[in-house]
C-alpha positions as CSV (number, residue, x, y, z in Angstrom):
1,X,107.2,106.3,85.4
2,X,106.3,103.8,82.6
3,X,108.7,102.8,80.5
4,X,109.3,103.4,76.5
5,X,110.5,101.5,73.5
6,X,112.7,102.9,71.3
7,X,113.1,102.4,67.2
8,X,116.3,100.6,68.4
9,X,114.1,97.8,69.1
10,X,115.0,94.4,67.2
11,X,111.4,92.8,67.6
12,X,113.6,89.7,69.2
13,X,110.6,88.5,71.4
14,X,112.1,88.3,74.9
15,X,110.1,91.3,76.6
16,X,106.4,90.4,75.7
17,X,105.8,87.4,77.7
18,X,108.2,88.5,80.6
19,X,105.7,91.6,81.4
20,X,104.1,90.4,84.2
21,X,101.0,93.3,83.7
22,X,100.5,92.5,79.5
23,X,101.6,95.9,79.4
24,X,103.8,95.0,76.0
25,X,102.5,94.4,72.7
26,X,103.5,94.6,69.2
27,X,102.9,97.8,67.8
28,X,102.6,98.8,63.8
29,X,106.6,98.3,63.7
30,X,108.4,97.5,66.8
31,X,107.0,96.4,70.3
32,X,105.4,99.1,72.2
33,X,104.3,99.4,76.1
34,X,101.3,101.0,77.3
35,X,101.8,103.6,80.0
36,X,98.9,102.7,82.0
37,X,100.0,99.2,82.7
38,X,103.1,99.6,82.9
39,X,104.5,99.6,86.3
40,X,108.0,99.0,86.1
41,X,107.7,95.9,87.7
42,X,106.7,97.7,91.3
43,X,104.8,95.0,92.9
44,X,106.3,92.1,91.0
45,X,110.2,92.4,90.8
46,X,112.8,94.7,91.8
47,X,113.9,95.2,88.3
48,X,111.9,95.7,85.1
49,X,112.5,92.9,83.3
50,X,111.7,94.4,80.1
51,X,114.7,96.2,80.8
52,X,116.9,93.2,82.2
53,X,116.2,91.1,79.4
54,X,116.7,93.1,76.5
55,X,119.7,92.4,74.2
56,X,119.9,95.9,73.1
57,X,119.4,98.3,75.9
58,X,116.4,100.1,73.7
59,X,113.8,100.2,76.8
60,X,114.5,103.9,79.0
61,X,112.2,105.3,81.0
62,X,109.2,107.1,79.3
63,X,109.8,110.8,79.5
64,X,105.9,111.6,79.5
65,X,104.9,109.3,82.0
66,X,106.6,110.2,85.1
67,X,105.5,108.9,88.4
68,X,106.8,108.1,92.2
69,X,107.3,104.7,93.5
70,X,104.1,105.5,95.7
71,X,102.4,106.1,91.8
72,X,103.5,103.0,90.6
73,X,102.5,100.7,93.5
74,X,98.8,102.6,93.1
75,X,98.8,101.6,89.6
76,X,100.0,98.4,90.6
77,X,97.1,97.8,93.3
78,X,94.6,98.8,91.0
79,X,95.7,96.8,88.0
80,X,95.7,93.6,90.2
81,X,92.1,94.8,91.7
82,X,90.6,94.7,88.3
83,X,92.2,91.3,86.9
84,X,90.9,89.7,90.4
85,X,87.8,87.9,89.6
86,X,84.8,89.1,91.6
87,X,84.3,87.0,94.7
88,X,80.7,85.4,94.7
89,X,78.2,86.5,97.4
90,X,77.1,84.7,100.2
């Protein structure tokens, strides 16, 4: 499941550095997060902290994007795959 914010959102700053995948950005308005990064912190925290942090309780789970633990720690294994730099050859 990736996780969605809502027009509630006060643009206050706190989630965007926090994400430990970049998956939050500002969008045309508020602060959005994209689905395929987001992992809901499987693999880094055992919260969201999108979620933890935010003063106004405006981040629920994305009701498109809904995937299993097991979904999220793929997603998780293959975003940390392609940010590893490639290992020179002998």
């Amino acid at each position: 499941m990736a996780l969605l914010i809502t027009d509630e959102c006060i643009n206050c700053d706190v989630c965007e550095p926090e994400c430990p995948n970049e998956a939050i950005s500002m969008g045309a308005e508020i602060y959005e997060i994209d689905p395929n990064k987001c992992t809901e912190c499987v693999g880094h925290f055992d919260e969201p902290q999108c979620v933890q942090l935010c003063p106004v309780a405006c981040i629920p789970i994305h009701p498109d994007f809904t995937e299993s633990r097991e979904q999220l720690w793929a997603k998780y294994r293959r975003l940390t795959q392609q940010a590893a730099p490639a290992l020179p050859e002998s």
